[in-house]
C-alpha positions as CSV (number, residue, x, y, z in Angstrom):
1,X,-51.4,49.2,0.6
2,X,-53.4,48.0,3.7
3,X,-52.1,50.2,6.5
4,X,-53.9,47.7,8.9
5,X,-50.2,45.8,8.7
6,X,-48.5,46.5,11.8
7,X,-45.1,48.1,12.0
8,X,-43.5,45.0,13.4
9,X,-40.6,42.5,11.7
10,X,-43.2,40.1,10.9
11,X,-45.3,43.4,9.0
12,X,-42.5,44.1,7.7
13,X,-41.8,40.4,5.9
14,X,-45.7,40.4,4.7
15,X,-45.0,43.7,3.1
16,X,-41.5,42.2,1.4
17,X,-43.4,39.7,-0.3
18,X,-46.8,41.1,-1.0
19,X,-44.4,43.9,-2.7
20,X,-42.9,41.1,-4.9
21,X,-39.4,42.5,-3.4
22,X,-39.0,39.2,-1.0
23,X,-39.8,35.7,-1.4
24,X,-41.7,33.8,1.2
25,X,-38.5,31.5,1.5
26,X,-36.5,34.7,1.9
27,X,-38.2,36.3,4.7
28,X,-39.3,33.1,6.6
29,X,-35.5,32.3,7.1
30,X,-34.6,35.7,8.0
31,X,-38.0,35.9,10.7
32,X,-36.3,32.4,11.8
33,X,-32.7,33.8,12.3
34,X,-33.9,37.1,14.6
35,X,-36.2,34.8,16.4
36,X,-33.7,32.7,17.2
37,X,-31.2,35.7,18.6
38,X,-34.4,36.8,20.6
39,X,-35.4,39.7,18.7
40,X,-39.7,40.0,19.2
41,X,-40.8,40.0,15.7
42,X,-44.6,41.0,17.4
43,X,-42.8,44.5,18.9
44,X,-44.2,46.9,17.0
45,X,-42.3,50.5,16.1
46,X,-44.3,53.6,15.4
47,X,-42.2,56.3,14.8
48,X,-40.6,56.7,11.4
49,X,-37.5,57.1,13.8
50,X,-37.6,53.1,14.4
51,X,-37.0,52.0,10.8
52,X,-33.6,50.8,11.6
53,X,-35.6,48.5,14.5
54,X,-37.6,46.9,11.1
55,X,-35.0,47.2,8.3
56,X,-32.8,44.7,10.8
57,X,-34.6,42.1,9.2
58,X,-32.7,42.4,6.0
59,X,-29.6,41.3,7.7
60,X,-30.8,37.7,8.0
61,X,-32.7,38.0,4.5
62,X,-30.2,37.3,2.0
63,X,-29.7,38.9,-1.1
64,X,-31.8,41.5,-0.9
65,X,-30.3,44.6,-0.4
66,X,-26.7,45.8,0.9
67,X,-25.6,48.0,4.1
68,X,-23.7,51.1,3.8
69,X,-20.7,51.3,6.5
70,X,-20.2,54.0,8.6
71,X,-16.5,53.6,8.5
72,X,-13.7,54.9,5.9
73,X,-12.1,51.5,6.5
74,X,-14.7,49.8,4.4
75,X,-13.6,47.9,1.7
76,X,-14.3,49.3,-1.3
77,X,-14.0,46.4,-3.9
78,X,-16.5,44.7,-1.6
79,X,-19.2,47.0,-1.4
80,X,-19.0,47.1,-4.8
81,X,-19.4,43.6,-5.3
82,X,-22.7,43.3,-2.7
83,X,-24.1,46.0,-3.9
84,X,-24.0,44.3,-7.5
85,X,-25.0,40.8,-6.3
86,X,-28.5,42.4,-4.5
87,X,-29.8,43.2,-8.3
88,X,-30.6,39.4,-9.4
89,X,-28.0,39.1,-12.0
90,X,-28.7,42.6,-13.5
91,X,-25.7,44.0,-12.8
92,X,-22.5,41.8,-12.9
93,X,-19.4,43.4,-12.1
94,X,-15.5,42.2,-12.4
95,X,-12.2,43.0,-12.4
96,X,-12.6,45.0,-8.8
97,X,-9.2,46.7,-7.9
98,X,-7.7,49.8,-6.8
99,X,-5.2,51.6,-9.0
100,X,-2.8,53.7,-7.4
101,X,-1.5,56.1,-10.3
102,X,0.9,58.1,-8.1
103,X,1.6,59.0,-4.4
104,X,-1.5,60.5,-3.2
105,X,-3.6,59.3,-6.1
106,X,-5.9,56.1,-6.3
107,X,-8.5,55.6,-8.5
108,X,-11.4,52.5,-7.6
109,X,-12.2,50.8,-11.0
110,X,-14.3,47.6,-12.5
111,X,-16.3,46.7,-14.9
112,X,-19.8,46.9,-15.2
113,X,-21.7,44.4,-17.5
114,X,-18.6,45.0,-19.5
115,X,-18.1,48.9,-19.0
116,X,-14.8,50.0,-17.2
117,X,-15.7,52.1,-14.6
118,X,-13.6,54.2,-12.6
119,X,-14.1,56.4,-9.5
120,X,-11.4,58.5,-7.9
121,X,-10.8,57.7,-3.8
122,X,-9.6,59.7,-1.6
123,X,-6.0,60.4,-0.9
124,X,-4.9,56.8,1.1
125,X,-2.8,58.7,3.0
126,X,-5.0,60.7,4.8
127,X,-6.5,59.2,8.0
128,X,-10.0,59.7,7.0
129,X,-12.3,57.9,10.0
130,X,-15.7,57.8,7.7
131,X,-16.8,56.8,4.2
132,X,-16.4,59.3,1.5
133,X,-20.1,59.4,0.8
134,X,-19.6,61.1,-2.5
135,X,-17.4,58.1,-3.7
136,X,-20.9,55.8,-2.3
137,X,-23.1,57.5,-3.7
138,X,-21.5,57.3,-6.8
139,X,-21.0,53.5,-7.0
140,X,-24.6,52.9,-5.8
141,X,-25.4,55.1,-8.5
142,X,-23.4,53.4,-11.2
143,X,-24.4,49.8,-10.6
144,X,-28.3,50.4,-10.1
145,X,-30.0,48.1,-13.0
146,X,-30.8,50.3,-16.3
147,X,-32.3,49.5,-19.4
148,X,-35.6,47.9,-19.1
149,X,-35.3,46.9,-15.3
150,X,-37.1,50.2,-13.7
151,X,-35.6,49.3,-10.5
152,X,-33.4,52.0,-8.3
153,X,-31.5,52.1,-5.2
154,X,-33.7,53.1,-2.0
155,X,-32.2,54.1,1.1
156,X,-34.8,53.2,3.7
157,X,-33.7,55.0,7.0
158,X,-33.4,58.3,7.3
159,X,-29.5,58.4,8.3
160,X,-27.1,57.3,5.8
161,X,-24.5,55.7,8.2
162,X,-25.1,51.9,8.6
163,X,-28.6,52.3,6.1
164,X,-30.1,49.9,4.3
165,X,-30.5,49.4,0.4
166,X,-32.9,48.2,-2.0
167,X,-33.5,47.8,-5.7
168,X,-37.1,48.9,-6.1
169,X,-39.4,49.9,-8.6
170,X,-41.4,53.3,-8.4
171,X,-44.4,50.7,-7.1
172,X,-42.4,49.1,-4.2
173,X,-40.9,52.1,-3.2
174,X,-44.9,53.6,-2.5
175,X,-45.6,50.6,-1.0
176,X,-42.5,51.0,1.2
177,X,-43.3,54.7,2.4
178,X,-46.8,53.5,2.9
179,X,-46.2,51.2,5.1
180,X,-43.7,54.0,7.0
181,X,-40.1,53.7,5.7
182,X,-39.2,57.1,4.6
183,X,-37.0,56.5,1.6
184,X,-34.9,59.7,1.8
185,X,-32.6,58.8,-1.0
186,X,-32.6,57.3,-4.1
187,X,-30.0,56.7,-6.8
188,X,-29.9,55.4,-10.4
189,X,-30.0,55.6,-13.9
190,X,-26.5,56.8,-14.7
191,X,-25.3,54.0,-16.7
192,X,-26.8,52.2,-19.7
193,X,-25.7,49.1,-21.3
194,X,-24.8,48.5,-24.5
195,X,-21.1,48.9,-25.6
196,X,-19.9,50.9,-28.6
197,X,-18.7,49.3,-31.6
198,X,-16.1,52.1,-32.5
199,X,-12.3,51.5,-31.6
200,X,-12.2,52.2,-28.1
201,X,-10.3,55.5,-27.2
202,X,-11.2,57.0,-30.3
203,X,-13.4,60.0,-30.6
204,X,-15.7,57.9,-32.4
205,X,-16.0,55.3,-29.3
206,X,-17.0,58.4,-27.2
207,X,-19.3,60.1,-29.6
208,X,-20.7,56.8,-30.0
209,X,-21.4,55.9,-26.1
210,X,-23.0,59.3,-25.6
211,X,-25.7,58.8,-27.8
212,X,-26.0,54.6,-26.2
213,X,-26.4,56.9,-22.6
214,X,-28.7,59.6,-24.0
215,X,-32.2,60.1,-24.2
216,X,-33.4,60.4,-27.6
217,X,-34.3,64.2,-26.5
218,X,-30.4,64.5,-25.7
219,X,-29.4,63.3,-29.0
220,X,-31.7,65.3,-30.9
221,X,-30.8,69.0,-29.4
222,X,-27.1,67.8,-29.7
223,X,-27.4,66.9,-33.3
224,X,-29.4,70.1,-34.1
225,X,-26.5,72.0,-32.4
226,X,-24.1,70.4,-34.2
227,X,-25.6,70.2,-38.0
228,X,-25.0,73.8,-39.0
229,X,-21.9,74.1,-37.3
230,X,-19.7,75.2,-39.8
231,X,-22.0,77.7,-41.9
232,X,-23.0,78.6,-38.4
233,X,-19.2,79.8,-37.5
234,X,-18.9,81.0,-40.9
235,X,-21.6,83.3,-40.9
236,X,-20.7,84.7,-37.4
237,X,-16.7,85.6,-38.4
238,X,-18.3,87.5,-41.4
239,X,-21.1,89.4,-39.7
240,X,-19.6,89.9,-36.6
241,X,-15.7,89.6,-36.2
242,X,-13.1,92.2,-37.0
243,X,-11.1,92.0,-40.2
244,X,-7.7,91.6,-38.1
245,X,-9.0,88.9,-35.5
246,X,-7.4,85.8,-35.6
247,X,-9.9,83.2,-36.5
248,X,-7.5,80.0,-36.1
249,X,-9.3,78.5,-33.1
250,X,-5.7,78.8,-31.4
251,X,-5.0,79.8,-27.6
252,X,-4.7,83.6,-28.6
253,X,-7.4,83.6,-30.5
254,X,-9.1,82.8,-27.2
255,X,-7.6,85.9,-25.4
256,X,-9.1,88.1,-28.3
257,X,-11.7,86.8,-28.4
258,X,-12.5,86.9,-24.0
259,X,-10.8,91.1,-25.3
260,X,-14.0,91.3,-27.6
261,X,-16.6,89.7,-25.5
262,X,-15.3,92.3,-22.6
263,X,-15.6,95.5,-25.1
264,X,-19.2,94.5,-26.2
265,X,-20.7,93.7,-22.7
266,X,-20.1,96.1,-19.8
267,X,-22.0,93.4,-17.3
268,X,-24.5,91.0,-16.8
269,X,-26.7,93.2,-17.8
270,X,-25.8,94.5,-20.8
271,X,-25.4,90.6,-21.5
272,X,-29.2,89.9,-20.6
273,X,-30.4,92.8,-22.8
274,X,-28.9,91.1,-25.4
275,X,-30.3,87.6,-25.1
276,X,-30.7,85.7,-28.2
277,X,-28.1,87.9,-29.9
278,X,-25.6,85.9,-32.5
279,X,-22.3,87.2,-31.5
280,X,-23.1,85.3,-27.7
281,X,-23.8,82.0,-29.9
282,X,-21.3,82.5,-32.3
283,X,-18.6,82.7,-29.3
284,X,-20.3,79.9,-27.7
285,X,-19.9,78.2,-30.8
286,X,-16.0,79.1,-31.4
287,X,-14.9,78.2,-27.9
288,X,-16.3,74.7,-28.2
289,X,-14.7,74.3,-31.2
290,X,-11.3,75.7,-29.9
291,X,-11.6,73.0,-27.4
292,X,-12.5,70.4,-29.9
293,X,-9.2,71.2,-31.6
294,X,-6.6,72.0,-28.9
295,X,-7.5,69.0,-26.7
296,X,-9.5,65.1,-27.0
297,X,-12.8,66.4,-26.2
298,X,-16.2,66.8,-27.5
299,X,-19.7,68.3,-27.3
300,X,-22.3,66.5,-25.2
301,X,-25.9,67.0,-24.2
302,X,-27.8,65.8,-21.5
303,X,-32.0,67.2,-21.2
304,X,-33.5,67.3,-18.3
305,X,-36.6,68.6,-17.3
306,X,-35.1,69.1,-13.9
307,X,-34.1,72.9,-13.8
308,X,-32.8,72.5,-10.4
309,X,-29.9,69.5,-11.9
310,X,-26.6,71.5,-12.3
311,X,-25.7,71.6,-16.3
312,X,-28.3,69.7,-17.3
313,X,-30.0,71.0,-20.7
314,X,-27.0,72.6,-21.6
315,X,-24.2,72.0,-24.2
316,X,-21.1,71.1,-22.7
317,X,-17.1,70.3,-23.6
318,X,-16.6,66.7,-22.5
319,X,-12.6,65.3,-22.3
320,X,-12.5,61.9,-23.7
321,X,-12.4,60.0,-20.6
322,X,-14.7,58.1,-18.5
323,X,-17.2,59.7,-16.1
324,X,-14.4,59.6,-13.0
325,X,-12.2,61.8,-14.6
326,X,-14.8,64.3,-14.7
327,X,-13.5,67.3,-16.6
328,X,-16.5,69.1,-18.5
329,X,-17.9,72.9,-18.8
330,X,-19.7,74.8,-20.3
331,X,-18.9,77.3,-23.2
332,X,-21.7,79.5,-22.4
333,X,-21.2,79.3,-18.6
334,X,-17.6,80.4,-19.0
335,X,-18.5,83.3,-21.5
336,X,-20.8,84.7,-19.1
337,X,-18.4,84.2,-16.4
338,X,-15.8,86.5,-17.9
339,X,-18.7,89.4,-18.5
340,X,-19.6,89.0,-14.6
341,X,-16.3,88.9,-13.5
342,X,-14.2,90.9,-16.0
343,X,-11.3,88.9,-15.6
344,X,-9.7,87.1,-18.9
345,X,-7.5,83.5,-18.8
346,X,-10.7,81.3,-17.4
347,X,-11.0,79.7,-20.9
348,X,-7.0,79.0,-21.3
349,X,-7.7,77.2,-18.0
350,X,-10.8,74.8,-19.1
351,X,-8.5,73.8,-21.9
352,X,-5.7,73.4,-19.4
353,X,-7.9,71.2,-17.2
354,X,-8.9,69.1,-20.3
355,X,-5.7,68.3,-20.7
356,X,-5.2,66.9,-17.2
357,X,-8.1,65.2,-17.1
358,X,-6.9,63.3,-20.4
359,X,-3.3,62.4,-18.7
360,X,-4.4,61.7,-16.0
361,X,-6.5,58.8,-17.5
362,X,-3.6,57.6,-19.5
363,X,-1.5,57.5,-16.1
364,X,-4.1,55.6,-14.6
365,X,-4.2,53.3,-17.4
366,X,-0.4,52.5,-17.5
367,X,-0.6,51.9,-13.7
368,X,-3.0,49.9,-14.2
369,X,-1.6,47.7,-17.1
370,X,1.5,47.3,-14.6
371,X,-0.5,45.6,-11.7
372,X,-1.9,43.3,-14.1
């Protein structure tokens, strides 16, 4: 990028279009509109503090990119609709609402390219004065192209409050930090398209969309987990379990089983010196499998190459319900918890939480069927 390109709004228009992220068209009517409020589009800004003096310009460029509010009061089902309409017809989303399952519960839910989304809001009866970034992020995350459009969303200012927003590839963003935006956030690539074929609700329909949202490195380790499953179990109750224990993959067979783990294990250490040991997969194994049976759930996978990405690269117990619902954990995780810790019940409660997760998607669905 030629850094001879002064920091100034009409810089910042040449850039827009040399990028390919602005059309000539686009950015002369937006230099038109500041000019004619009086903004100097010759000023120029050389601290990285000024972006929000360049990024302006977007405000009279329209449909490129969207603002985030700084205030709770936003509306929701709107944000979600500009943030779509910035993509080019990438993204198209429908059926915006707000479902409010019980007093003190609302979930935000549309579609996306045919996917029903959902995200939980806060409680709308607390007097919350600024947006609930987590529920932003999320959406901006959620309706960022996929597939074969490498565009992501950009934040180009370096506070989040009142920032604004573009669909870039990895190119334009360079291009944008080179010219001296600083692109502190980015978001994408959670969703793919592409909707099952399975009955929807079914075990099948989930098992199914996992391996549409995977990486084909994902779906691999998953089904080399899952192949030898039942040898695998098999194997482990013969070489390892007492005669007496009672292998019915029932809620006490989960207490005996946190009663074994705690005899052979004194701590994290003894755990460690063990590493690579079957009884630790075995268990591993038989809690997911508990799960599998006691509640609508499933094993997923998700590789990353990103050790710092919380349960990434690691086999998890999903409930069968979408993202927003978000009850998952991790067999291994909890099994190493109880050694550390020393204190039984924790897997009785992932399966409890499971089950909430899974009710409280129905209830959302039936308040949702009764609005319609």
């Amino acid at each position: 990028m030629d850094n001879a390109i002064p920091r100034t709004l009409r810089g910042f228009a040449e850039i827009l279009v040399r990028l390919g992220i602005a059309t000539e068209e686009q950015t002369a009517a937006g230099l038109a509109e500041a000019a004619d409020i009086g903004l100097d589009l010759d000023e120029e800004f050389e601290d990285a503090e000024d972006a929000d003096e360049l990024t302006c310009l977007l405000d009279f460029c329209s449909g490129l990119g969207f603002q985030t509010p700084e205030k709770m009061g936003v509306d929701l089902e709107e944000m979600v609709h500009e943030i779509a309409a910035c993509t080019g017809g990438s993204v198209v989303v429908d059926e915006v609402e707000r479902v409010e399952v019980e007093e003190g519960l609302e979930y935000l839910h549309y579609r996306r390219n045919g996917r029903s989304v959902w995200h939980r809001t806060r409680d709308p009866s607390d007097n919350y004065r600024y947006l609930d970034w987590n529920i932003a992020f999320d959406i901006i995350g959620d309706l960022a192209p996929c597939n074969d459009d490498p565009r992501i969303f950009y934040q180009l200012e370096e506070d989040s409050y009142d920032a604004w927003w573009l669909p870039l590839t990895p190119e334009q963003a360079e291009g944008l930090q080179e010219f001296g935006l600083p692109l502190p956030v980015d978001l994408g690539d959670r969703v793919r398209d592409g909707i099952p074929t399975a009955e929807p609700e079914t075990l099948a329909w989930y098992m199914e969309d996992d391996r549409l949202q995977a990486s084909e490195e994902s779906r691999r380790r998953l089904d080399e987990w899952l192949a030898p499953m039942d040898g695998a179990l098999e194997r482990w109750r013969t070489a390892h379990l007492p005669g007496d224990f009672p292998f019915d993959h029932s809620p006490d067979s989960l207490a005996a089983l946190e009663r074994l783990v705690l005899d052979r294990f004194d701590g994290p250490a003894a755990l460690e010196a063990a590493a690579g040991e079957a009884f630790f997969e075995g268990a591993v194994r038989y809690v997911g499998e508990t799960a599998l049976r006691l509640r609508p759930c499933r094993w997923t996978y998700r590789h990353s190459d990103d050790e710092e990405r919380v349960f990434t690269s690691e086999l998890l117990i999903t409930a069968n319900t979408p993202h927003g619902f978000g009850a998952a954990f991790s067999p291994d995780h909890v099994l190493r918890s109880l050694v550390q810790a020393r204190t039984s019940g924790g897997m009785r409660d992932r399966m409890g939480a499971l089950g909430e997760a899974v009710e409280e998607y129905h209830k959302a669905l039936r308040a949702r069927a009764r609005t319609r």
